[in-house]
N, C-alpha and C positions, 0 to 999 in steps of 0.2 A: 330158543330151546323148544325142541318138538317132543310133548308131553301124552298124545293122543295120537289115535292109528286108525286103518280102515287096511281090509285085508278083503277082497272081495274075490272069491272062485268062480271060476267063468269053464263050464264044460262046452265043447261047440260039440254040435250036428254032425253026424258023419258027414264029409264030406265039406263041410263050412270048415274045416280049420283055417285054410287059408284066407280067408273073409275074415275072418275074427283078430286074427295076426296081424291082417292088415288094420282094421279099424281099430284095433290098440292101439298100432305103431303112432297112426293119424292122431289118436288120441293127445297124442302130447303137446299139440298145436293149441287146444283147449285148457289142459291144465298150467299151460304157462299164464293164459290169460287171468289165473286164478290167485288173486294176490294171499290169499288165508290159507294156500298151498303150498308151501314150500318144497318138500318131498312129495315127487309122487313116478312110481314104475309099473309099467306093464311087465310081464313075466310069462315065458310059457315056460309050463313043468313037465309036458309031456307029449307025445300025438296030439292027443284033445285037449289037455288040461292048462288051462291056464289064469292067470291073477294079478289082480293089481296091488298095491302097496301104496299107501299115501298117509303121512304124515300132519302135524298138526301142531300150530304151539296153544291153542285154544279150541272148545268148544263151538264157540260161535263160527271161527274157519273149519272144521270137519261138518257141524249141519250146513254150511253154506256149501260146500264141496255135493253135502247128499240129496242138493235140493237143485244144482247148479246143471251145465251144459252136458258133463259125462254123463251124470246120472240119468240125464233125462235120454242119451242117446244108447246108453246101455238099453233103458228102457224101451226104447221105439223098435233096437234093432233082435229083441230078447227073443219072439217068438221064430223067427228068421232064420235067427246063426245059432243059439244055444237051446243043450238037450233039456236044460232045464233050467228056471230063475237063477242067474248068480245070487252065491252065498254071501252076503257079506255081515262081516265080524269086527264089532269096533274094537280096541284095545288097546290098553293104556304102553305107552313105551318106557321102560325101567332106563333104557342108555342108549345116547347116540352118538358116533360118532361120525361129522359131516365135513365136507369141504371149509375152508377157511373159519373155522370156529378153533 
């Protein structure tokens, strides 16, 4: 059961959206490596705007998540492709409904 959440906002650079779209997409090669991850989506919401979504059935998987391979690659690629620090928002999940549960 996935009890905890990570919602992180990602604006790109004019002109970077499709750098950012792409190292999302890439992204997901990393979060499968991530056994305290069960859920996790990139999302774009807009032109620029876009987010991930990752899930959690514990604490200690969402800090291993914020300490792990995405995060450090958000971090490296941050001042490069986005207009500004992605936002991210932890959040408790009320209900889910998931594949084969």
């Amino acid at each position: 059961m996935v009890t905890l959440g990570l919602f992180v906002l990602i604006e790109a650079k004019p002109g970077k959206e499709d750098e950012v779209e792409s190292f999302l997409k890439e992204a997901i090669a990393l979060a499968e490596m991530e056994e305290g991850t069960p859920v996790w989506f990139s999302i774009r919401l807009g032109p620029t705007t876009f987010a991930v979504f990752d899930a959690f059935a514990d604490e200690a998987g969402r800090e291993a998540h914020l300490s792990g391979q995405i995060a450090k690659a958000l971090e490296d690629q941050a001042s490069r492709l986005f207009a500004k620090p992605p936002a991210v928002n932890k959040l408790n999940i009320l209900a889910a409904k998931l594949p084969g549960r």
